[in-house]
C-alpha positions in Angstrom: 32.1 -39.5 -19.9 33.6 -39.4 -23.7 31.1 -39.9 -26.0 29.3 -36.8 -26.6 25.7 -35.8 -26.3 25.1 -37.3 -29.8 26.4 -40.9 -29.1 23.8 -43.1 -30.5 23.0 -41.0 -33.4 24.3 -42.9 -36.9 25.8 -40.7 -39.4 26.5 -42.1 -42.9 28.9 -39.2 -44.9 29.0 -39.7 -48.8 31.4 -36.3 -49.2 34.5 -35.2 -50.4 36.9 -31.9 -50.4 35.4 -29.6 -47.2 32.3 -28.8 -46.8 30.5 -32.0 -45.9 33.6 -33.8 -44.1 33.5 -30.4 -42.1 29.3 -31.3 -41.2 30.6 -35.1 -40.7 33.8 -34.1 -38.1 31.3 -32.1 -36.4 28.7 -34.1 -35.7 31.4 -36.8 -34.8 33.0 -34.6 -32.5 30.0 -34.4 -30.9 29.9 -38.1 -30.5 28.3 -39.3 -33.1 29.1 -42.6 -35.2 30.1 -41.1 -38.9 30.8 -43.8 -41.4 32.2 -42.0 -44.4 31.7 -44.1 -47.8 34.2 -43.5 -50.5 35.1 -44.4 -53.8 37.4 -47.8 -53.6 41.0 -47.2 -54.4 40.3 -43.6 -54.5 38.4 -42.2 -51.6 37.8 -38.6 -50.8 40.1 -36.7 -53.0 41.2 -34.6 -50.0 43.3 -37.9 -49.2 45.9 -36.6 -51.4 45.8 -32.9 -51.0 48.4 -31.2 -48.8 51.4 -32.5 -46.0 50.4 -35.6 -45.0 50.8 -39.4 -45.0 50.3 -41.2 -48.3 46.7 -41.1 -48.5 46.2 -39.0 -45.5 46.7 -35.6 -45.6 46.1 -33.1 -42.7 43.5 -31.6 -44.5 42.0 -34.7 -44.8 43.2 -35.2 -41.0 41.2 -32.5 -39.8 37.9 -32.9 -41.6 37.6 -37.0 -40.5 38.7 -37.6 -37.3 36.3 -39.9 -35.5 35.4 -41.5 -38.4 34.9 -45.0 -39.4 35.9 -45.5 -43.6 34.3 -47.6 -45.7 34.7 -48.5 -49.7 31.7 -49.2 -52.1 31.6 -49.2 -55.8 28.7 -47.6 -56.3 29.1 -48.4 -60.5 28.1 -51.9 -59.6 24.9 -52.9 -58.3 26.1 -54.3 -55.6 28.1 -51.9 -54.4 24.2 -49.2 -54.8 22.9 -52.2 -53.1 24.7 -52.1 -50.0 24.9 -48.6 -49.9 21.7 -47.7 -49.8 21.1 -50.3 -46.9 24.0 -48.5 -44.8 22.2 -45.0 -45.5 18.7 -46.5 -45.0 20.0 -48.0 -41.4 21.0 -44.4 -40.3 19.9 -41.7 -38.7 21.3 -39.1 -40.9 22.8 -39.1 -44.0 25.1 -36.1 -45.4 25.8 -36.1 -49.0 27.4 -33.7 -51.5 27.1 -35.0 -54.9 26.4 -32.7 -57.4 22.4 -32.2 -58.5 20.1 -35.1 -58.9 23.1 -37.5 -58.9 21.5 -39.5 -55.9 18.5 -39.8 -57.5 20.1 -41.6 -60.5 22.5 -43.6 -58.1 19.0 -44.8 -56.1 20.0 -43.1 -53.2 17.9 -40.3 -53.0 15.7 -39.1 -50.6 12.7 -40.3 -52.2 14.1 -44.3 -52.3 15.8 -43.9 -48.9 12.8 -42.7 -47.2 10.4 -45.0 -48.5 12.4 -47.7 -46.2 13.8 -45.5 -43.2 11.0 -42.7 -43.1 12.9 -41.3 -39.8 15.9 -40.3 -42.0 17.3 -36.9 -41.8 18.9 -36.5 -45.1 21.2 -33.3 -45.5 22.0 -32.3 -49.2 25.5 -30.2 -49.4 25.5 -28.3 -52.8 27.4 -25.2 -54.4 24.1 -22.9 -55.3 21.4 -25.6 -53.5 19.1 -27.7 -55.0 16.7 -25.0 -56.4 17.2 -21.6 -58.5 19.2 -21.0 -62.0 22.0 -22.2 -61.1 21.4 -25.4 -59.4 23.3 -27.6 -61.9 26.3 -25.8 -61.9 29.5 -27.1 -60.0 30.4 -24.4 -56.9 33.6 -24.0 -55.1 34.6 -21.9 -52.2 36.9 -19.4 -54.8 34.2 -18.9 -57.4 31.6 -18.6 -54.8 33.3 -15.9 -52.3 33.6 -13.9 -55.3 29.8 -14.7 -56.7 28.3 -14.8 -53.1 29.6 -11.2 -52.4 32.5 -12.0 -49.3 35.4 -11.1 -51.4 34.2 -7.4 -52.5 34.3 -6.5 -49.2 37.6 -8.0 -48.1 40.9 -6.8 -48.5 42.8 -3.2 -48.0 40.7 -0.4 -48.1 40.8 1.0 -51.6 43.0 -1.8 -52.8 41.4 -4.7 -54.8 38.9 -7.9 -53.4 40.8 -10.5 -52.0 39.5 -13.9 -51.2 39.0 -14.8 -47.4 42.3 -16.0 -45.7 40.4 -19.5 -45.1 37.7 -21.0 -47.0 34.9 -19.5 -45.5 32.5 -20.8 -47.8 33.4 -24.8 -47.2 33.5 -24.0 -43.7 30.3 -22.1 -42.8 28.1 -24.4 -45.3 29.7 -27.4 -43.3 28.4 -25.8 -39.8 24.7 -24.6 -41.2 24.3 -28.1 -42.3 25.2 -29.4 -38.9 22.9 -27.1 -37.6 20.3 -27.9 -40.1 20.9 -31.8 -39.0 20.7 -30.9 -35.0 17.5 -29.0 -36.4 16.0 -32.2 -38.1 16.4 -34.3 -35.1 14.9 -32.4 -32.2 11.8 -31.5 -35.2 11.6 -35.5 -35.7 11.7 -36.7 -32.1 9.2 -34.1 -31.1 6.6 -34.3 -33.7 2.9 -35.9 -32.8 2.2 -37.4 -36.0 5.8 -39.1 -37.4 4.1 -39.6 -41.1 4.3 -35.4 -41.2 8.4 -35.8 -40.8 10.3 -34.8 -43.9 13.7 -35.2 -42.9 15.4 -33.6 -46.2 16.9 -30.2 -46.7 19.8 -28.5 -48.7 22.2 -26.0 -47.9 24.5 -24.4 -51.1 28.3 -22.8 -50.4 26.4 -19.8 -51.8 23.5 -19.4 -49.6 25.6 -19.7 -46.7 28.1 -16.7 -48.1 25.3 -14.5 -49.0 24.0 -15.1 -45.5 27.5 -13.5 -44.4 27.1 -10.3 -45.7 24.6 -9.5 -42.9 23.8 -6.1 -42.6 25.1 -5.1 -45.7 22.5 -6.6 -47.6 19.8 -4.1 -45.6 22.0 -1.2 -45.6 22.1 -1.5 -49.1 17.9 -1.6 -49.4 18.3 1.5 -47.3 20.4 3.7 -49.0 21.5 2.3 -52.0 25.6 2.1 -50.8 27.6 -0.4 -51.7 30.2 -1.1 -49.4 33.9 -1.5 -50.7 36.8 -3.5 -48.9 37.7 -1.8 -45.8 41.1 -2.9 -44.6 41.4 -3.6 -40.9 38.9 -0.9 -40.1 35.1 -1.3 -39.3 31.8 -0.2 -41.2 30.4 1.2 -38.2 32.4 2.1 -35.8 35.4 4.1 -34.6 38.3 3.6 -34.0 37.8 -0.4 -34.3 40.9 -1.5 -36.1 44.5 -2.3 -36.5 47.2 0.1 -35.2 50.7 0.1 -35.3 53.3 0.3 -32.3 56.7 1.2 -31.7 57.9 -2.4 -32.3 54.7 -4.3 -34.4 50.8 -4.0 -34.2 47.5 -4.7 -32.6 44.2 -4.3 -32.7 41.6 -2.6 -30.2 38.2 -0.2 -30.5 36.1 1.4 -28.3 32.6 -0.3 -28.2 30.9 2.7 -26.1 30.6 6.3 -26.0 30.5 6.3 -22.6 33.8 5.1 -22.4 35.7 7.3 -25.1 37.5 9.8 -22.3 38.5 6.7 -20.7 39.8 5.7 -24.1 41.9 9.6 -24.7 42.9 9.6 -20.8 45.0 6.2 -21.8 46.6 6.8 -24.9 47.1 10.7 -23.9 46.0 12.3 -27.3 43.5 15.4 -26.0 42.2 16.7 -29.1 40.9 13.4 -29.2 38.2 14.5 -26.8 36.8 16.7 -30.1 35.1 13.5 -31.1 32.6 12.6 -28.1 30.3 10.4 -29.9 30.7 7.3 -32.5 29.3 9.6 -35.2 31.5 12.3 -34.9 34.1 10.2 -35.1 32.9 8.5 -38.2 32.8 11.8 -39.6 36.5 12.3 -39.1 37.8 9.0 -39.2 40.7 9.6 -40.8 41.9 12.8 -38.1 40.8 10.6 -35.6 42.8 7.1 -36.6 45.8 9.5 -37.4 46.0 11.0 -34.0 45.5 7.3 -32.6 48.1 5.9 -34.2 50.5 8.8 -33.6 50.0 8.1 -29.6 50.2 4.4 -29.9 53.3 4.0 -31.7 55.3 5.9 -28.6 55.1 2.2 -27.0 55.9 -1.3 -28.0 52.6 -3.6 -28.6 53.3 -5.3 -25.3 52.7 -1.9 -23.2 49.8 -1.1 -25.3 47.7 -4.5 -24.7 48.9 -4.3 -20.9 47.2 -0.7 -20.6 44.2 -1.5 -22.8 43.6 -4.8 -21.2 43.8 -3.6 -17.3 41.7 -0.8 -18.7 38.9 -3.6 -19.8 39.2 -2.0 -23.6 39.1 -4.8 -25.7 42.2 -5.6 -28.0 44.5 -8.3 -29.0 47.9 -9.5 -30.8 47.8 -10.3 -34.4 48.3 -13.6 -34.2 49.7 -16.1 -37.0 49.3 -19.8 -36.6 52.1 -20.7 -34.6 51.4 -18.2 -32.2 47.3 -19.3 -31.8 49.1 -22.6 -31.2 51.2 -21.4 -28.5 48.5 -19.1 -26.8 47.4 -19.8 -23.3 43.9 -19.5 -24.1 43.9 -21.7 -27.2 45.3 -24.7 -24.6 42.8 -23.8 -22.1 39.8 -24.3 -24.6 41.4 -27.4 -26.0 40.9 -25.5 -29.2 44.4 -27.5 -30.5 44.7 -30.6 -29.2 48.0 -33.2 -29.7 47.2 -36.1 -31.5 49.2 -39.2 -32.8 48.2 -40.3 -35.6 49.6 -44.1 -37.0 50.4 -43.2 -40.5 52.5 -39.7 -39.4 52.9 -40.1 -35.7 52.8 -36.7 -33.2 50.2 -34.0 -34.8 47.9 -31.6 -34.0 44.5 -31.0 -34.7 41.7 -28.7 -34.3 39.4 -28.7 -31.4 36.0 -28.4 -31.5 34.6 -25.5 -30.3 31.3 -26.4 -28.2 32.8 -26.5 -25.0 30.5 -29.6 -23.2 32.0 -29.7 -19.6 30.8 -33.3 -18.9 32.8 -34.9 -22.1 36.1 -36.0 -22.2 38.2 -36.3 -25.3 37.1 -34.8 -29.2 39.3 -36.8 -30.9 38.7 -40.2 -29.8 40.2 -41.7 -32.8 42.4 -40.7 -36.3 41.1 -39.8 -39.6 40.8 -43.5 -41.4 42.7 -44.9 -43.5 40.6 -45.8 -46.8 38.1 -48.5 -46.5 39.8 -49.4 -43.0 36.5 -49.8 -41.6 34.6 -51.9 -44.4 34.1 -55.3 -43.3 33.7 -54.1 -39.5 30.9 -51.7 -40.7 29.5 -54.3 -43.4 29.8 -57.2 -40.7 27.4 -55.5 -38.6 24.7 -54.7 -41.2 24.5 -57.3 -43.0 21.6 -59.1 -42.5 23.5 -62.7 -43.0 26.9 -63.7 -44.1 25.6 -65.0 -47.5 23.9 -61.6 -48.6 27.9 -60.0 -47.1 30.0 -62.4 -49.7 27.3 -62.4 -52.9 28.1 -57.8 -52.0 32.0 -58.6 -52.2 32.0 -61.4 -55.2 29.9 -59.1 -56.9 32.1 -56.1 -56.6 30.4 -54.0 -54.0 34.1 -53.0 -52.1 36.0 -52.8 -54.9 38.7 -54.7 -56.5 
C-alpha cells in the first residue's frame, strides 16, 4: 500500500512562505491529494528563497512534495471563477491570506459553504482571525519575540535569541493539520450534517503562546518570570549539556530513585549530598560543577557508552550532517533520498507518523509552477466550453 490513510481526501492549498505549505505537505504526506493554487508567473514566493532550482528552492522542496500546482489569476474574474469551483469541489481548503482577504476575493467561507456545506476550511493567520491585532501581518521573527519563545531561549543570563528553526511557521502548520484531521472525523460523525461548521483559524501566535506551557501557570502561581536558561532545565537536575574530554553531550537523571546509580557511574561521592531533585535544585550550580569535573576525565564516546548501558538517558549534539548520517534517522525514514527533475539527487524530510502499512512519503517532487493546471482544470471542468471561455478570459494567466 502507498497512498496513506487520507487518500481520497481533496486538499486545495492557497499558501505561501511556511506555515500553510507545512499543513499542505502534511496532509499530503499522509496521502492526500493537495493542489496548491498560486499566483501565475509568480507562485509561492518560497519558489525563489534559498539553494535550489530556478523556481524551486529546497525550502520550497520540502514544504510541497506531493503536490499537484496550479496557476489562477485571481485579479480576473475568471480566474475567482474557477477558483472558487476548485475550493468548492474539495474537501478541505487551507488558506493563509491575510484578514478578510477571502471574503473580498469571494472565496470565503461564507460563499464556499453555501455550495459545498461539507467543506472544512482552515484559516492560517499571524494573530488569528479575532482579537486587536487581527489585521496586522505576523511572521515567525516578530512573533517568537511577541508570543514569548525567544525570552526564554538562549544562554542563561545572556540575551533572547530566536529559536534555531522557525518554530512558529512550523507548529501553526501541524495545529492546523490537526485542526483539519479534527474537522473531518467531527463532520463524518455528526447526526444532523446542517449543524457542521467546517471553519476554524489558527494564528503563528496562538500556537507560540501555546508553547510556553507551564510557564504560563507557574507564572499565575508565583509571579516568576522565567529568563533564558542555556542548556539547563526549569525543573530538574542535572538535565543539561556537559562537556568531555574531547567535545560534549547531554544527559539528566529523570528519577530520584536512580541518582546513586547516576554518582556510582560518573564516581563523584559528594554527589550523594544531593539525594532528592530539590536538593539539587537548591545547589545546582555545586552540583553541575562537580558533574562536569567527573565527566570531562573521558571523551564523549565513553560517556554515552556508560550512560546508555546504564539506561540514563543522553545523546550526541548533533548538527545536520550528522542527524543525516545517524542510524536511527535512516531507520525512521525521517530523511529520505529523493531525485528531483529540476536538481537531480536530494534529500528531504520524512514525515514523522510512522504508518507501518504505507509505503513511500514522497511519492512525487515539489511542482514546478502551474505544472498541474490543465490536468487539474481538465478534470473539473464541467465541459470543455466553460475550460477555454476560463483561459480566453485570463483565468491561468498570461
Amino acid at each position: 500500500m502507498s497512498g496513506g490513510p487520507l487518500s481520497g481526501v481533496s486538499v486545495v492549498e492557497m499558501t505561501g512562505h511556511r506555515a500553510g505549505p507545512f499543513c499542505g505537505a502534511l496532509l499530503a504526506d499522509m496521502g492526500a491529494d493537495v493542489v496548491k493554487i498560486e499566483r501565475p508567473g509568480v507562485g509561492d514566493p518560497a519558489r525563489s528563497q534559498g539553494i535550489g532550482p530556478d523556481g524551486k528552492s529546497g525550502y520550497f522542496m520540502a514544504n510541497n512534495r506531493n503536490k499537484r500546482s496550479v496557476t489562477l489569476d485571481l485579479k480576473t474574474d475568471a480566474g475567482t471563477e474557477a477558483a472558487r469551483d476548485l475550493i468548492a469541489s474539495a474537501d478541505v481548503f487551507v488558506e493563509n491570506f491575510g484578514y478578510g482577504v477571502t471574503d473580498k476575493l469571494g472565496i470565503g467561507y461564507d460563499e464556499i459553504s453555501e455550495r459545498n456545506s461539507e467543506i472544512v476550511y482552515a484559516s492560517i493567520k499571524g494573530y488569528g482571525e479575532t482579537g486587536p491585532k487581527r489585521e496586522q501581518p505576523g511572521l515567525d521573527l516578530i512573533l517568537q519575540a511577541e508570543g514569548g519563545i525567544m525570552s526564554v531561549t538562549g544562554p542563561e543570563g545572556g540575551e533572547p535569541v530566536k529559536v534555531g528553526q522557525a518554530i512558529g511557521d512550523l507548529t501553526t502548520g501541524m495545529f492546523a493539520a490537526m485542526g483539519v484531521l479534527a474537522r473531518l472525523y467531527e463532520r463524518d460523525r455528526l447526526e444532523d450534517p446542517d449543524a457542521f461548521v467546517g471553519k476554524f483559524d489558527v494564528g503563528l501566535f496562538d500556537s507560540i503562546v501555546t508553547l510556553l506551557n507551564e510557564y504560563l501557570t507557574e507564572y499565575s502561581m508565583d509571579g516568576s518570570v522565567p529568563r533564558p536558561q542555556g542548556v539547563t532545565h526549569q525543573t530538574l537536575v542535572p538535565y543539561q549539556r556537559f562537556e568531555t574530554a574531547d567535545g560534549a553531550l547531554v544527559t539528566g537523571v529523570p528519577s530520584d530513585e536512580r541518582w546513586g546509580d547516576f554518582v556510582d557511574l560518573v564516581g563523584a561521592e559528594e554527589l550523594r549530598e544531593y539525594p532528592t531533585n530539590d536538593d539539587r535544585q537548591a545547589n545546582a550550580e555545586r552540583v553541575t560543577e562537580l558533574i562536569q569535573t567527573a565527566l570531562e576525565e573521558e571523551p564523549t564516546e565513553h560517556w554515552l557508552e556508560q550512560l546508555t548501558a546504564a539506561n540514563f538517558p543522553c545523546g550526541p549534539i548533533n548538527d545536520v550532517a550528522d542527524v543525516v548520517a545517524d542510524e536511527q534517522t535512516s531507520a525512521r525514514n525521517l530523511v529520505v533520498d529523493h531525485e528531483d527533475p529540476d536538481w537531480g539527487e536530494c534529500l528531504l524530510p520524512g514525515h514523522p507518523i510512522n504508518y507501518p502499512e504505507y509505503d513511500a512519503v514522497v511519492r512525487s517532487p515539489a511542482p514546478r509552477l502551474g505544472e498541474h493546471t490543465e490536468e487539474v482544470f481538465d478534470e473539473l471542468a464541467d465541459d470543455q466550453t466553460t475550460l477555454e471561455r476560463w483561459s480566453e478570459d485570463g483565468a491561468f494567466g498570461d
